[in-house]
Jmol script that loads the backbone (N, CA, C; Angstrom):
load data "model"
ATOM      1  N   UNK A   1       0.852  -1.154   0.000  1.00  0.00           N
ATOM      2  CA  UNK A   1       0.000   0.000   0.000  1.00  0.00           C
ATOM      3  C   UNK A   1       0.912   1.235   0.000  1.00  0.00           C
ATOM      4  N   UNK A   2       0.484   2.104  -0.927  1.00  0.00           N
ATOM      5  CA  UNK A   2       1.681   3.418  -1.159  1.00  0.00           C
ATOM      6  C   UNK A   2       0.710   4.904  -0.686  1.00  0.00           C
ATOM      7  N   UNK A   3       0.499   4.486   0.603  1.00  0.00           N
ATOM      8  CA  UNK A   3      -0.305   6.219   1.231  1.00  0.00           C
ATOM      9  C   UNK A   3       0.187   6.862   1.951  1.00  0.00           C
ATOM     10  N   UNK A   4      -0.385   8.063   2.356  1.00  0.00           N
ATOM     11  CA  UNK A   4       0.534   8.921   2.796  1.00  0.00           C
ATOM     12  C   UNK A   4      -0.425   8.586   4.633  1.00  0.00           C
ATOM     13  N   UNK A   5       0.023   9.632   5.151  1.00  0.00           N
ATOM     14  CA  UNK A   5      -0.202   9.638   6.897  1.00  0.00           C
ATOM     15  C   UNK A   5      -2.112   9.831   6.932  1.00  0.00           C
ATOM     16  N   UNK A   6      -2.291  10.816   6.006  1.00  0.00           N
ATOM     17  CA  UNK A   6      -3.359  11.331   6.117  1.00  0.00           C
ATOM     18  C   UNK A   6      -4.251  10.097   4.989  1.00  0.00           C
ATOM     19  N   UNK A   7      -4.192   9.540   4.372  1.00  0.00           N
ATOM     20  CA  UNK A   7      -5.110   9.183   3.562  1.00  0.00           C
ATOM     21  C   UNK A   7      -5.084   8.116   4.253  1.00  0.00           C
ATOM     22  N   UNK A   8      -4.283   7.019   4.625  1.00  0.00           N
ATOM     23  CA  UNK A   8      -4.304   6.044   5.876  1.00  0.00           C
ATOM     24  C   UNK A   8      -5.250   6.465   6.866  1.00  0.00           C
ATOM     25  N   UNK A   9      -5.351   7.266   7.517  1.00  0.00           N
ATOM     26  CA  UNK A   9      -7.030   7.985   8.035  1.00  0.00           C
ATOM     27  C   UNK A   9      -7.943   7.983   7.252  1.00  0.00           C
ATOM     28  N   UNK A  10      -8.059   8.539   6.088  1.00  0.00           N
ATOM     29  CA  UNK A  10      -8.990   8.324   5.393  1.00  0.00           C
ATOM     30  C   UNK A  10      -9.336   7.261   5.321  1.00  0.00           C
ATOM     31  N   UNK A  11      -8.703   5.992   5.216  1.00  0.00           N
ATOM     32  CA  UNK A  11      -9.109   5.005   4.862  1.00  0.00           C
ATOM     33  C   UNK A  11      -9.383   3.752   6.563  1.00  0.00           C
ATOM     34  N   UNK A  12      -8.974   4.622   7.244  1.00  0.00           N
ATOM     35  CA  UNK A  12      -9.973   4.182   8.692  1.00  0.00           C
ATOM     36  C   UNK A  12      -8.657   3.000   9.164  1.00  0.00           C
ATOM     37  N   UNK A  13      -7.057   3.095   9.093  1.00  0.00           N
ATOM     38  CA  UNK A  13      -5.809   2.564   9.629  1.00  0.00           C
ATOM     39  C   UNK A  13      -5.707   2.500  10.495  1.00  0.00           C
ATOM     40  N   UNK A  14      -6.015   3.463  11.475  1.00  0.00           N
ATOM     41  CA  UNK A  14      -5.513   4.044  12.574  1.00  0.00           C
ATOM     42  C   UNK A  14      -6.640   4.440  13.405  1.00  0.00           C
ATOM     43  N   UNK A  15      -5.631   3.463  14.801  1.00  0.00           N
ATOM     44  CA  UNK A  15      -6.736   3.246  16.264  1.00  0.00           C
ATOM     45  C   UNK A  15      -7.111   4.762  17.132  1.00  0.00           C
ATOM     46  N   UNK A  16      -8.302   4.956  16.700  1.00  0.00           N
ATOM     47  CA  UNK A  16      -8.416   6.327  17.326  1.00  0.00           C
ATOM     48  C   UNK A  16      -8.518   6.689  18.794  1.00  0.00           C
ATOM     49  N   UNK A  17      -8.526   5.317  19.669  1.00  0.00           N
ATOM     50  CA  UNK A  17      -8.072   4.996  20.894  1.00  0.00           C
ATOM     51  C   UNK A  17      -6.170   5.100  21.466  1.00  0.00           C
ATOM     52  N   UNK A  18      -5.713   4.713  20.195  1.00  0.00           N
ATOM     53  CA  UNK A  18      -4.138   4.664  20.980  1.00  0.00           C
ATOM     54  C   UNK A  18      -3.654   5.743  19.910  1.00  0.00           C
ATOM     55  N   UNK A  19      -4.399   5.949  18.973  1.00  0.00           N
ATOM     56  CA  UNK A  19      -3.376   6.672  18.102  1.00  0.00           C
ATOM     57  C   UNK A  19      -2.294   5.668  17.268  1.00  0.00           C
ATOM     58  N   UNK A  20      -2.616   4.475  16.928  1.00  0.00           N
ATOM     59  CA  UNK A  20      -1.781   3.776  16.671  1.00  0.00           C
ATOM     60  C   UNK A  20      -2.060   3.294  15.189  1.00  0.00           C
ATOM     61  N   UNK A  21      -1.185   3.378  14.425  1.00  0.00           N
ATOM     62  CA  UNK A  21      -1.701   2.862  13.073  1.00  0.00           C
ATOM     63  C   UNK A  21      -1.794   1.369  12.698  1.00  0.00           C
ATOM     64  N   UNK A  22      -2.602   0.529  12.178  1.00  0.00           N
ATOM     65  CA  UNK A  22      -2.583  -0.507  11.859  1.00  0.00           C
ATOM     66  C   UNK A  22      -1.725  -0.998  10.671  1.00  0.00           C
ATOM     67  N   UNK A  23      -0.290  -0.961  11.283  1.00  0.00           N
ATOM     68  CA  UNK A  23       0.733  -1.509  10.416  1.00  0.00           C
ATOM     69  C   UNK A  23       1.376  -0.378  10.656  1.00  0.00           C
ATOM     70  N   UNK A  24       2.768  -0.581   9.661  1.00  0.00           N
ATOM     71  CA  UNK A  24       3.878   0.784   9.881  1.00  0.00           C
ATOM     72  C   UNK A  24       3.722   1.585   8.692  1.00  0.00           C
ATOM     73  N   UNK A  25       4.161   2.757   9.320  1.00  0.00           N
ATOM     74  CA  UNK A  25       4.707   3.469   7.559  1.00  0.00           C
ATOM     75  C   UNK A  25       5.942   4.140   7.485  1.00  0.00           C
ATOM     76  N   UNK A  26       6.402   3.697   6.688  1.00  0.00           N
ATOM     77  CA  UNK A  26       7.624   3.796   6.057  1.00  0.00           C
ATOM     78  C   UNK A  26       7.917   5.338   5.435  1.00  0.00           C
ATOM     79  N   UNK A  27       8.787   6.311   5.555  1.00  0.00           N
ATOM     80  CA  UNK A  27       8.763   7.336   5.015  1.00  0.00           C
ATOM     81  C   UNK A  27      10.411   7.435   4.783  1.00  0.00           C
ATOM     82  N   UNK A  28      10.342   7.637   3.254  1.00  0.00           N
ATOM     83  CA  UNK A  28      11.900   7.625   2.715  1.00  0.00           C
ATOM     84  C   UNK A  28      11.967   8.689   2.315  1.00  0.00           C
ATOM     85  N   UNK A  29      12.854   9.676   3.244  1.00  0.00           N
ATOM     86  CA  UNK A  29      13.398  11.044   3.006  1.00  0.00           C
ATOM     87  C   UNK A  29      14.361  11.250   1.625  1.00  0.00           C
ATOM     88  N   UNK A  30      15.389  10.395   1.963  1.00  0.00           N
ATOM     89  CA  UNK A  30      16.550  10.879   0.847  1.00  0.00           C
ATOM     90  C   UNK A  30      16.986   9.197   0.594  1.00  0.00           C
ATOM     91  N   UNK A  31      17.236   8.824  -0.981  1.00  0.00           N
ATOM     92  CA  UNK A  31      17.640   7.583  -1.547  1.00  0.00           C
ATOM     93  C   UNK A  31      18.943   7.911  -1.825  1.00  0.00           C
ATOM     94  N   UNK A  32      19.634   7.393  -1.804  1.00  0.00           N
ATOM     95  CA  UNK A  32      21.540   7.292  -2.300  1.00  0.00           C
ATOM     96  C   UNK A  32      21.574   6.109  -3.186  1.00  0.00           C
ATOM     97  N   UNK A  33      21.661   5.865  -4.437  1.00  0.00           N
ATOM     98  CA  UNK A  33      22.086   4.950  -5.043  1.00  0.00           C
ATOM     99  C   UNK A  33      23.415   5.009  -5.214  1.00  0.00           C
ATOM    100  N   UNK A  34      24.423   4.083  -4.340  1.00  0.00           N
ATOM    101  CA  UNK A  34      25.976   4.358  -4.910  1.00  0.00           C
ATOM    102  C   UNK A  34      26.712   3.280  -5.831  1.00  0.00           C
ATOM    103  N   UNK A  35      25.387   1.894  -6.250  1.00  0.00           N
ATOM    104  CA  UNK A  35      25.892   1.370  -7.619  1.00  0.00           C
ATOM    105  C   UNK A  35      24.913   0.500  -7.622  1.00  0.00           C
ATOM    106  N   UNK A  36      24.409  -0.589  -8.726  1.00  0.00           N
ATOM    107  CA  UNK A  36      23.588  -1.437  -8.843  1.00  0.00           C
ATOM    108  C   UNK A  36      23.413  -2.536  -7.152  1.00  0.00           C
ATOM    109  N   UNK A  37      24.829  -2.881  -6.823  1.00  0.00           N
ATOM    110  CA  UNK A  37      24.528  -3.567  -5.389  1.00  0.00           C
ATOM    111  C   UNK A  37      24.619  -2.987  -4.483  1.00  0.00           C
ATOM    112  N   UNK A  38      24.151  -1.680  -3.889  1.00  0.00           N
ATOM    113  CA  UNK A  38      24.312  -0.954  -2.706  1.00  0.00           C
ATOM    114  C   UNK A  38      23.649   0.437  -2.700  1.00  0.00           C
ATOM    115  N   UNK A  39      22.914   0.612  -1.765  1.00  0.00           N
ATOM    116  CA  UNK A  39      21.485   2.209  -2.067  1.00  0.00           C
ATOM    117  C   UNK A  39      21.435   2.289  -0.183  1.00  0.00           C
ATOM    118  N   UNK A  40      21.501   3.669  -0.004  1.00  0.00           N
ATOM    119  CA  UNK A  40      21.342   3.813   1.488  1.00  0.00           C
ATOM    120  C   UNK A  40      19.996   4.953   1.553  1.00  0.00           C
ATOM    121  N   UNK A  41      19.181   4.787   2.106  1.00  0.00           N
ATOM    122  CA  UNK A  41      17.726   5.096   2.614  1.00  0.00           C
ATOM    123  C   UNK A  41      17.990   5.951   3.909  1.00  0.00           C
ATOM    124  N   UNK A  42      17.845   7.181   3.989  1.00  0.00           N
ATOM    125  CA  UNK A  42      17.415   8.175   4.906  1.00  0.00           C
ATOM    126  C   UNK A  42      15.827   7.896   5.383  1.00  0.00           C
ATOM    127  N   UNK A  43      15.387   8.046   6.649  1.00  0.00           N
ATOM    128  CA  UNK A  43      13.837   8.151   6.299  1.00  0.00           C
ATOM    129  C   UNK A  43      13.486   7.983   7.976  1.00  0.00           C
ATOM    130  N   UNK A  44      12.015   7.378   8.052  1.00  0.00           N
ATOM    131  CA  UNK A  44      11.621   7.272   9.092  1.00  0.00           C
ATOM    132  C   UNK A  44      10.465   6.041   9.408  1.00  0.00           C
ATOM    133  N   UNK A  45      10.120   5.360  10.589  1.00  0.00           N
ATOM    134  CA  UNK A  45       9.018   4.965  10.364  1.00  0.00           C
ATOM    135  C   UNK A  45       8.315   5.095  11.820  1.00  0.00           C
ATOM    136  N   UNK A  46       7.084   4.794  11.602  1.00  0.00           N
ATOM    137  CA  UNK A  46       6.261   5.519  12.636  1.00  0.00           C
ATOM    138  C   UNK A  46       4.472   4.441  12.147  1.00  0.00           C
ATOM    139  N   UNK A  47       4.548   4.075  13.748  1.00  0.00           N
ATOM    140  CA  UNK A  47       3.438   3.411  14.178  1.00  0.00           C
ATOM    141  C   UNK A  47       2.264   3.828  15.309  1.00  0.00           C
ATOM    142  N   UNK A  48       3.017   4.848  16.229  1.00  0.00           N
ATOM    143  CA  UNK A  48       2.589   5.366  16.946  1.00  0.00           C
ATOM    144  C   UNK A  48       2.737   6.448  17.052  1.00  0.00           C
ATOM    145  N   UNK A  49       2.411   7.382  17.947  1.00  0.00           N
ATOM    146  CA  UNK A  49       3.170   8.483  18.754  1.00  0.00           C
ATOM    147  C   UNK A  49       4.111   8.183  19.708  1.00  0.00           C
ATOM    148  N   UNK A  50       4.309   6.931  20.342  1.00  0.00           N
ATOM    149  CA  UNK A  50       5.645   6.295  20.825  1.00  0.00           C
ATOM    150  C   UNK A  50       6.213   5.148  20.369  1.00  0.00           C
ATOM    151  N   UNK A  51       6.130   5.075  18.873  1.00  0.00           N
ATOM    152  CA  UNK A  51       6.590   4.127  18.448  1.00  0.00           C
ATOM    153  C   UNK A  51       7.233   4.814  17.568  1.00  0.00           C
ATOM    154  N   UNK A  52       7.703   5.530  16.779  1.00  0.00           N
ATOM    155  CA  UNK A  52       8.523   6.149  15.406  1.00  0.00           C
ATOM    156  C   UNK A  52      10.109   6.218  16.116  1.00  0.00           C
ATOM    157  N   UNK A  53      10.974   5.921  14.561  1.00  0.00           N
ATOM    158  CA  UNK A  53      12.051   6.115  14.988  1.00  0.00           C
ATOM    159  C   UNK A  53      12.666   6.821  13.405  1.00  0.00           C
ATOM    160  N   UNK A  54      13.436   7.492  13.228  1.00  0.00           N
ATOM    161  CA  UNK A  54      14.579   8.308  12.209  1.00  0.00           C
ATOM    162  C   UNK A  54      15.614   7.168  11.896  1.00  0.00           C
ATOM    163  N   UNK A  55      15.922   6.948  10.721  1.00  0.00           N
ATOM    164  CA  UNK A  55      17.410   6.419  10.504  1.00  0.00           C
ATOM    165  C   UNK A  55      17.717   6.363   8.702  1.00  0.00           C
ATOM    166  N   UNK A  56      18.925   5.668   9.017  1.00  0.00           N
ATOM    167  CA  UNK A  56      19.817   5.982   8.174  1.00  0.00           C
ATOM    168  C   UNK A  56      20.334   4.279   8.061  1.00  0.00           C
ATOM    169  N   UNK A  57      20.345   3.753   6.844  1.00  0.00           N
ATOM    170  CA  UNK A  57      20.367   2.654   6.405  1.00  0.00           C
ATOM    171  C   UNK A  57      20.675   1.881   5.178  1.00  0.00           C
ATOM    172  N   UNK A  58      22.327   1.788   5.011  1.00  0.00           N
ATOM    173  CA  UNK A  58      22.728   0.879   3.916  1.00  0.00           C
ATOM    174  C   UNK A  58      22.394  -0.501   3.481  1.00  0.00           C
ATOM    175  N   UNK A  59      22.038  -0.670   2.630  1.00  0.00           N
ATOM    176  CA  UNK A  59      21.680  -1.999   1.931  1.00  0.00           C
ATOM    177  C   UNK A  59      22.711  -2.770   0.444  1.00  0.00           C
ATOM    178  N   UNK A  60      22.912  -3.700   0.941  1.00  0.00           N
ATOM    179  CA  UNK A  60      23.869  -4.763  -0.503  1.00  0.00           C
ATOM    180  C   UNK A  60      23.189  -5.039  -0.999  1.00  0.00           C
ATOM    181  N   UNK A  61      23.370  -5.405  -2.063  1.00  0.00           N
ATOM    182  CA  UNK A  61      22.767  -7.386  -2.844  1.00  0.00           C
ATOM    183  C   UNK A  61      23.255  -8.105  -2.453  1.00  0.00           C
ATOM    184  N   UNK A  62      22.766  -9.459  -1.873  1.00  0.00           N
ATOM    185  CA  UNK A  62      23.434 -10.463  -2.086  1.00  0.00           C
ATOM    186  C   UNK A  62      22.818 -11.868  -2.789  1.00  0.00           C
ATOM    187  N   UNK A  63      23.137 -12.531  -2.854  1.00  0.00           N
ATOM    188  CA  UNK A  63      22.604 -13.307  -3.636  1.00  0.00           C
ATOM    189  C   UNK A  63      21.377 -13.987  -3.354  1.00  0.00           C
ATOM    190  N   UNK A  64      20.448 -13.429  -2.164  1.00  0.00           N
ATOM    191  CA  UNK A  64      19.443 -14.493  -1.967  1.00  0.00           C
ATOM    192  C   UNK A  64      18.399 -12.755  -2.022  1.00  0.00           C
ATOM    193  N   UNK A  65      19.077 -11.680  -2.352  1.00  0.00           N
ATOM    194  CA  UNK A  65      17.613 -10.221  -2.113  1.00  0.00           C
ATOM    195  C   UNK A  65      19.217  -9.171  -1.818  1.00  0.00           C
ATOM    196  N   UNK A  66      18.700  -8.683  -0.417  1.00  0.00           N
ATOM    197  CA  UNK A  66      19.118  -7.670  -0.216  1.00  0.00           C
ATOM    198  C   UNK A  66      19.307  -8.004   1.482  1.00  0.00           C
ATOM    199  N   UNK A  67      20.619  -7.032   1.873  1.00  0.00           N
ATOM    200  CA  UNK A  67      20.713  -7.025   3.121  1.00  0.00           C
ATOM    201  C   UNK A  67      21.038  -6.000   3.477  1.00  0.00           C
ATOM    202  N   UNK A  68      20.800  -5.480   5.099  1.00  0.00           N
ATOM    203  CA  UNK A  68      20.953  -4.247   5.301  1.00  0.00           C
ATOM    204  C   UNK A  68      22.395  -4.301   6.289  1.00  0.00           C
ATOM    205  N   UNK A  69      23.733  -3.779   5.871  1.00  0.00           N
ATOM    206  CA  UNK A  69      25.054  -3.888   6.389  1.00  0.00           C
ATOM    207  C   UNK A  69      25.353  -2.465   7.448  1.00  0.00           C
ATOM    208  N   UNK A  70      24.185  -1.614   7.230  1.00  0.00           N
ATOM    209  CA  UNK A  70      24.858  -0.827   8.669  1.00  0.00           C
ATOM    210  C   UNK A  70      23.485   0.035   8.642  1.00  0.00           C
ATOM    211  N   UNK A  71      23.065   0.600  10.208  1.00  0.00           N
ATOM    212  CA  UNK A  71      21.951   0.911   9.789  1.00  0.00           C
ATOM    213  C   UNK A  71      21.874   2.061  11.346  1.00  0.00           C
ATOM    214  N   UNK A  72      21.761   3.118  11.544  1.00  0.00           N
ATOM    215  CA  UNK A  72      21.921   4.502  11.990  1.00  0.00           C
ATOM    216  C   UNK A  72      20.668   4.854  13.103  1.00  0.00           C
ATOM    217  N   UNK A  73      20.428   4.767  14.201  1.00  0.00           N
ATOM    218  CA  UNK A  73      19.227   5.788  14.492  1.00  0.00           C
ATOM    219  C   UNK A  73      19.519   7.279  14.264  1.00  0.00           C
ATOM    220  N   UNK A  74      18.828   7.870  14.601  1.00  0.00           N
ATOM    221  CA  UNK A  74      18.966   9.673  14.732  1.00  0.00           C
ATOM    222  C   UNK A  74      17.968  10.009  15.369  1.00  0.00           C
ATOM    223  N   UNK A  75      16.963   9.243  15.979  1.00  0.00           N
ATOM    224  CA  UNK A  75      15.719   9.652  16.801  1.00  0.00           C
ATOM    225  C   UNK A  75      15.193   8.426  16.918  1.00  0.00           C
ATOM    226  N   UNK A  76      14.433   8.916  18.315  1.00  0.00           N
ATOM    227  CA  UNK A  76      12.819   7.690  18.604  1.00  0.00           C
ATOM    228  C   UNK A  76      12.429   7.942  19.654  1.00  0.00           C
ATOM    229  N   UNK A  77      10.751   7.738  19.561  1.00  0.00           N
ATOM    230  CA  UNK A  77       9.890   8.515  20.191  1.00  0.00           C
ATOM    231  C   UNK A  77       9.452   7.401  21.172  1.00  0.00           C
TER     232      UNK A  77
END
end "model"
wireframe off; spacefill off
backbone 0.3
color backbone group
């Protein structure tokens, strides 16, 4: 599902008791592609109002998908 914070409300996601969304969302600030096997993801994700966290997160190829080889907080709530 590709929605934003607000249309996820719209579409009735989120527990209007905890404030909690039904499932996560993913928010990718800034993409780095630095070659076909390796892309690092700025961003955030957020489930709650005490559940979100900020980071920063390199990813390889390897031969079975993708793996993530170093991976940053910068916040969490």
């Amino acid at each position: 599902m590709f929605d934003s914070y607000h249309q996820l409300i719209e579409k009735n996601k989120l527990d209007p008791k905890t404030n909690s969304l039904y499932g996560i969302l993913l928010n990718i600030e800034k993409l780095e592609i630095h070659s076909p096997e390796s892309v690092t993801i700025i961003g955030g994700k957020y489930r709650s109002p005490l559940g979100a966290a900020g980071f920063t997160a390199t990813w390889k190829k390897t031969k079975d998908g993708r793996e993530a080889v170093k991976v940053t907080d910068h916040w969490i709530s």
